[in-house]
N, C-alpha and C positions, 0 to 999 in steps of 0.2 A: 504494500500500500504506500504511495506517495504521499507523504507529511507535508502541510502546508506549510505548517510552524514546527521548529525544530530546535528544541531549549539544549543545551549540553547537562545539565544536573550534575558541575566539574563539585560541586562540595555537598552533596545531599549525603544524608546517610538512613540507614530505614532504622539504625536503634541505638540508643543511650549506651549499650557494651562497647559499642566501635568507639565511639568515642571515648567513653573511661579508658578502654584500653590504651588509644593514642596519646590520649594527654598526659600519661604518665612519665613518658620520655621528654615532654617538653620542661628544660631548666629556664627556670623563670629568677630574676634578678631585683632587684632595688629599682631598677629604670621599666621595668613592663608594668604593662598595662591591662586590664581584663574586663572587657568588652564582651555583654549581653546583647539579644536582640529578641524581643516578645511578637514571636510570629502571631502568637493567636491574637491581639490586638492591632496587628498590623493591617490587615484587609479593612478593618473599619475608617482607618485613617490615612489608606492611600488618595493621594488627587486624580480626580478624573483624567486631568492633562496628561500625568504621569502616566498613569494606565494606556491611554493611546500612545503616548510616546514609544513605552516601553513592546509593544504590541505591532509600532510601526515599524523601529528598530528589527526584531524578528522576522517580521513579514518580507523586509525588503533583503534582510541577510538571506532567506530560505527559499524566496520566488522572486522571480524575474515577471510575473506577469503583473502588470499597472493597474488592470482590471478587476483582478483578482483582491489584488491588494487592497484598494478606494474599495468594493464592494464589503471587504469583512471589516475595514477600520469605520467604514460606516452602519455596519450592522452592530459592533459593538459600542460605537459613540451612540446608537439609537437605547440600546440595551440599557447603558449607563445613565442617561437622561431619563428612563422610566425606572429607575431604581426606587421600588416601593416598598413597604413591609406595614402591617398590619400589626397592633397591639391591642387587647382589647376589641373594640367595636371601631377604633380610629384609625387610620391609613396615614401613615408620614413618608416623605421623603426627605433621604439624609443629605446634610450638606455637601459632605463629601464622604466618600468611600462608599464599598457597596454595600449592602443591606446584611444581615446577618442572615443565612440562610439561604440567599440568593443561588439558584442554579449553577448562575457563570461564575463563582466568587473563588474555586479552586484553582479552575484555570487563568484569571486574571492574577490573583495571586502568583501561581508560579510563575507567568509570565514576566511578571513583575519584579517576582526576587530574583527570575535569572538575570534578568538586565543589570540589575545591579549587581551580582557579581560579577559578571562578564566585563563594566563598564568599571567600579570601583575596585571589589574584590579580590582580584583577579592584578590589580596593579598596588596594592598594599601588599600582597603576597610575594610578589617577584621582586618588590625592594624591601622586604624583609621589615617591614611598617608593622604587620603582624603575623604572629608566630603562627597561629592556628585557628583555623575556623570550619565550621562545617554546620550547616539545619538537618532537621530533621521535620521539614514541610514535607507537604505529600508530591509525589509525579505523578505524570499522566501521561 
């Protein structure tokens, strides 16, 4: 099957052992630093912008088609703008991020944290800015 969108998943891990494991070799000093990131909050407080950004990025690394591209950047810019969720008897929609529960929220998500490693991640590692790092989000 030909993938439209094609993430690398270069720091995913699927369990808490891989990583105990690995962190144990790293020697930490007086000068490190120890850097969290709370995924499960994260999807609530991504920017829309950033979502297509990060979406557009993919799209244009994996296809060459223009078509293809503008057709899915605008199904999910339509997506994001009807971002709705129901509490009680009330209907809101969030300022930013996507709804809790929302169908597409996996995959925009991962879309999302790949960009950012690929774009940040990815060059704190190769000059040794940070020692280690690795999620445990879901793939797809």
């Amino acid at each position: 099957m030909n993938r439209l969108l094609n993430v690398p998943n270069t720091y995913t891990t699927r369990n808490s052992q891989e990583i105990a494991e690995e962190i144990k070799s790293i020697k930490i000093n007086e000068n490190s630093r120890i850097l969290t990131l709370d995924m499960k909050d994260l999807y609530v407080n991504l920017s829309i912008n950033g979502i297509i950004k990060a979406t557009r990025h993919w799209l244009h690394k994996n296809n060459n088609n223009r078509d293809v591209i503008t057709q899915l950047l605008n199904v999910i810019k339509t997506i994001m703008q009807r971002n709705y969720f129901q509490f009680n008897d009330t209907f809101y929609q969030p300022e930013k991020g996507i709804a809790m529960g929302s169908p597409i929220l996996g995959a925009m998500v991962e879309i999302y944290l790949q960009y950012v490693e690929a774009n940040y991640i990815k060059q704190w590692w190769e000059t040794e800015e940070i020692l280690y790092y690795k999620n445990m989000w879901m793939t797809f």
